[in-house]
N, C-alpha and C positions, 0 to 999 in steps of 0.2 A: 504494500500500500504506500504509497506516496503522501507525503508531505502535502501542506499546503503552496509551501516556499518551491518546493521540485515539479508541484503540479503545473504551477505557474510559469518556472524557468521550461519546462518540458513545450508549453503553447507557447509562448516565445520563439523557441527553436523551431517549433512546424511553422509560426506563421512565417521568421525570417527565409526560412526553405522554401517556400509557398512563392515570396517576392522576389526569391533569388532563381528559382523555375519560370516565372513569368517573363521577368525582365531580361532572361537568356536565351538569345538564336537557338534555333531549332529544338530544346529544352520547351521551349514556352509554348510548343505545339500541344504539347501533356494539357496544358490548363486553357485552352484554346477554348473557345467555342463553338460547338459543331450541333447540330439536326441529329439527335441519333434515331430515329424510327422510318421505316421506310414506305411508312403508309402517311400520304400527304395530310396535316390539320385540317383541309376540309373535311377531307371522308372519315376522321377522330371525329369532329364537328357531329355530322351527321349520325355515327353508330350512340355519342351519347344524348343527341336528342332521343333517337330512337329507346334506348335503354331508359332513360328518365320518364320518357311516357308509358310506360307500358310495365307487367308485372310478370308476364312470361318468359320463356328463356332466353337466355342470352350465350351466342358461343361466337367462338371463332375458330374457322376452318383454314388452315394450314399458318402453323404457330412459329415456323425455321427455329432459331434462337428465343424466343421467348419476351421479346425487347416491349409490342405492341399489347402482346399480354400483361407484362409488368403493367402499361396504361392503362385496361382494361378492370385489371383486378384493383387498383391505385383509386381509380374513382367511384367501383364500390364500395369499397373499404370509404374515403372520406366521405362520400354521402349516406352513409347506414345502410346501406343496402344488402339485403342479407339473401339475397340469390348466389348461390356457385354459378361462374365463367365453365362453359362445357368446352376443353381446347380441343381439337379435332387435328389429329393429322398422321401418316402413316410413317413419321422418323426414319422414313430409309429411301426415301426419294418419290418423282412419280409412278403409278403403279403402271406397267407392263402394256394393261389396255389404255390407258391412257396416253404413252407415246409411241400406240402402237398408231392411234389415228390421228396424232399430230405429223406420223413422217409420212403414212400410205394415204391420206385423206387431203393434207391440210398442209403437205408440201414441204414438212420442219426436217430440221435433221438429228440425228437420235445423239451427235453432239452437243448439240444445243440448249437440249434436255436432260441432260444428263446432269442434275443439281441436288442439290437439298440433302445429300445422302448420308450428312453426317450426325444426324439426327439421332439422339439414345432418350428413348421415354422417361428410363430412372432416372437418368439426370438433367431432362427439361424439369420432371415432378421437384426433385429437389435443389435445385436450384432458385425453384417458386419459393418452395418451403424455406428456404435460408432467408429469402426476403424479410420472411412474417406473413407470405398468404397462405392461408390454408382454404378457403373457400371457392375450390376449383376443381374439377373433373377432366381427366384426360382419356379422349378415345380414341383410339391404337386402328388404324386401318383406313379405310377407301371409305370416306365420311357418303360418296353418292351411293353407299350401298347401308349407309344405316336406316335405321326405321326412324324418322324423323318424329311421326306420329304417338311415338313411345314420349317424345318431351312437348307434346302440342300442349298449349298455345306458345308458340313463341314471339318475342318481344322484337329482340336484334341479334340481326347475324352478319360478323365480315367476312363473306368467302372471299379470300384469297390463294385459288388455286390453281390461275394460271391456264389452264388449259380447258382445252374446250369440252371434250366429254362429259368431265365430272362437274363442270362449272352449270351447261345446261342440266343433268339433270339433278342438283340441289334444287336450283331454280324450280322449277317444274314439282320437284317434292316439298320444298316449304312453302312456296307462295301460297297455297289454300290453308295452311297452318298458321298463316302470321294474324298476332292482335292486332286490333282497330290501334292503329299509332303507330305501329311499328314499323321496321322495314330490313332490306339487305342494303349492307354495302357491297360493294365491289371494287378489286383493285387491278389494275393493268387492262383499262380498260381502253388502249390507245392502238392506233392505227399502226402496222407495220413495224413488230418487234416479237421479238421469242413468242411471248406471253400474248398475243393479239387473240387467240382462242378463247380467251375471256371475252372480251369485245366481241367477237362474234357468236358466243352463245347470248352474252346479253342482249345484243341488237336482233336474233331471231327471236329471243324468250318475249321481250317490249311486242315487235310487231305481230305473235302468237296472241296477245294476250290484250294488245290493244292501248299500249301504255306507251307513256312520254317517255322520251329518252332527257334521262336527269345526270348531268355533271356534276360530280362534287370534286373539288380539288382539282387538278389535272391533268391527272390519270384514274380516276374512282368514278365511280356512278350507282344509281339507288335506286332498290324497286320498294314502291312505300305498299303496304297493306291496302 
């Protein structure tokens, strides 16, 4: 245990270390400031309107690292919210049928696809856990093949998975499940890039279904209840 006099001289030392990392070339990259999430503040924007209005589920489908989840679970926790975040994702990359019709369908090449695969469920879970959340559920696999209906009514959900298979059919499985307020986000929803199979299951799901095509951010886009 520390002194009062040693506690004191101990922050002294971190802050002068703190000013001495700032104020040095390429050192000062450390305390920089940087964006760390890869889903734009609109479509953050957008999943917690959605989440605030509504009392049904809340998940997000493909989790990589864990970073937008940390934000997720951050503002349940400070607004009282006592629903578990349901994280969805298969930890070992895209599944088999899924770029099997991004390279024979949809033109990609199985390089290109080839991500995410560094993925270990135990240590996305405990890495949440070290945080301090515990109000969260993790499911292991090909989320277009879960029973969506087992967690109905749902509130908000970000899919963020990229490709087109599985992007239409969540689409297609939650939309008659979402509450009055709620909605999807969507990420990589931009013309001509890896990921554009997002974009084009959503612009078929809208024109199916008779719905506005809604920009959040830009690259995200949202189908409301």
């Amino acid at each position: 245990m520390l002194t009062q006099d040693e506690g004191e001289h101990l922050m002294k030392l971190l802050e002068a270390g703190k000013i001495a990392i700032y104020r040095t070339p390429v050192l000062n990259r450390i305390m920089a400031p940087r964006y760390p999430l890869k889903i734009n503040p609109g479509q953050l924007c957008a999943m917690l309107q959605f989440m605030d209005a509504t009392s049904g589920s809340v998940a997000e489908v493909g989790v990589a690292q864990g970073n937008t989840s940390v934000f997720l679970l951050e503002h349940l926790r400070t607004t009282g919210d006592e629903r578990d975040l349901l994280l969805f994702d298969t930890f070992a990359g895209f599944t088999e049928d899924s770029i099997a019709h991004e390279v024979n369908v949809r033109g990609k090449t199985r390089t290109e696809l080839d991500k995410f695969r560094y993925g270990d469920e135990a240590r996305f879970k405990a890495n949440l856990t070290k945080l301090g959340y515990d109000r969260f559920s993790t499911v292991a696999g090909d989320a277009s093949r879960f029973d969506w209906g087992s967690i109905a009514p749902i509130g908000a959900i970000l899919l963020d998975i990229d490709l087109y298979q599985p992007t239409i059919d969540i689409l297609e499985a939650v939309y008659p499940l979402l509450e009055s307020g709620g909605g999807i986000v969507l990420d990589d929803c931009v013309e001509g890039t890896s990921w554009d199979g997002s974009l084009h299951a959503y612009q078929e799901f809208i024109s199916k279904h008779r719905l506005p095509f809604e920009r959040v951010g830009h690259k995200g886009a949202i189908v409301r209840a």
